[in-house]
N, C-alpha and C positions, 0 to 999 in steps of 0.2 A: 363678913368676909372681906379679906384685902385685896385692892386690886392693885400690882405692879404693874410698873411703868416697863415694858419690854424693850425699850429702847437701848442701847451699848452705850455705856459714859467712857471716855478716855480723860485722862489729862491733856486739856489744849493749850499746846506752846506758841500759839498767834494771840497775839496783843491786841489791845484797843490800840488805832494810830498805827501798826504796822501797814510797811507797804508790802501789798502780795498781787501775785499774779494767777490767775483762772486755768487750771489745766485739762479741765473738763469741763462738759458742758456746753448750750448756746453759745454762750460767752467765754467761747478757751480764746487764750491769747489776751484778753483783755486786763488793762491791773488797774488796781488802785489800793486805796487807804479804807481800814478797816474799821468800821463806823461802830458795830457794837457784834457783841459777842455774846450766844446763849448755852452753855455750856451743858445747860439739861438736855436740849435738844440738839446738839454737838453742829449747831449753825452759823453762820458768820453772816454781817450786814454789807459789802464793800459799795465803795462808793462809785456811781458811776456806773454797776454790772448789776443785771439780773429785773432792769426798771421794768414793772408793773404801772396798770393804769387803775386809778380807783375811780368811780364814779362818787362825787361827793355832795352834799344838799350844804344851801348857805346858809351859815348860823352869824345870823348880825350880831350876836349875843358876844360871841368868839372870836367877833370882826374874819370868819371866814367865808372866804366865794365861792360858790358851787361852782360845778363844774366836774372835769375830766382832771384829776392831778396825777401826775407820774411821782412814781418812789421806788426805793430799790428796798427789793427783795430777801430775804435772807437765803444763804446757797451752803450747803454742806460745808464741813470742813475739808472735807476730803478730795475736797474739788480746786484747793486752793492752796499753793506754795508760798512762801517767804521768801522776796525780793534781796539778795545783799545789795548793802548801800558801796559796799570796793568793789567787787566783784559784777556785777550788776546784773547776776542770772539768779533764777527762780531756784532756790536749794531746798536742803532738807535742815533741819534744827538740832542741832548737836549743845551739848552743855561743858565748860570747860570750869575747873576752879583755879583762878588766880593766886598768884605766890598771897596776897593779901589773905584769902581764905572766902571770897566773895561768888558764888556761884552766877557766871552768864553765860546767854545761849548766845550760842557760834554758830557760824556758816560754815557747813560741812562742805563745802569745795575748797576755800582760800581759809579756813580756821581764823575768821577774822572775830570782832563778837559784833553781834545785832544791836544789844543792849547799849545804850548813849550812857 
């Protein structure tokens, strides 16, 4: 017998290295750069937001120190907007194709593109 994964997949148009901002959550208001992305479980890693504490044991092996380490967390996608780098408010992701024939995502406020 199969077991599926009940979880919703979308298409996620946030990047590794994207700056975005928190709009829900502990952490609304706060932004950063988006450290890694898991797209199965439609999560994002930002940097700076969402820090946990881990309780760690010391591996001389792996030259690491025990102790208490902080790291951040992975937070929904859906808790988190796309920063324009013109415009410099938190949008939504729009996609434009250039006379070239190149497809990039824009900023649906100023229709600037995101993409470098």
């Amino acid at each position: 017998m199969l077991r599926h994964d009940r979880t919703e997949r979308h298409t996620i148009a946030i990047r590794k290295g994207d700056n975005v901002r928190v709009i829900a959550g502990k952490d609304a208001g706060k932004s950063g750069r988006v450290l890694s992305i898991d797209a199965k479980k439609n999560r994002v890693v930002v940097e700076h937001v969402a820090i946990m504490k881990r309780h760690t044991r010391p591996n001389p092996q792996k030259n690491i120190k025990g102790g208490i380490v902080e790291k951040e967390a992975s937070i929904n996608v859906s808790n988190v907007m796309v920063v324009c780098a013109s415009c410099g408010k938190h949008t939504r992701i729009g996609h434009t194709v250039l006379p070239d024939g190149t497809k990039v995502r824009s900023c649906r406020r100023c229709n600037s593109a995101l993409d470098k």
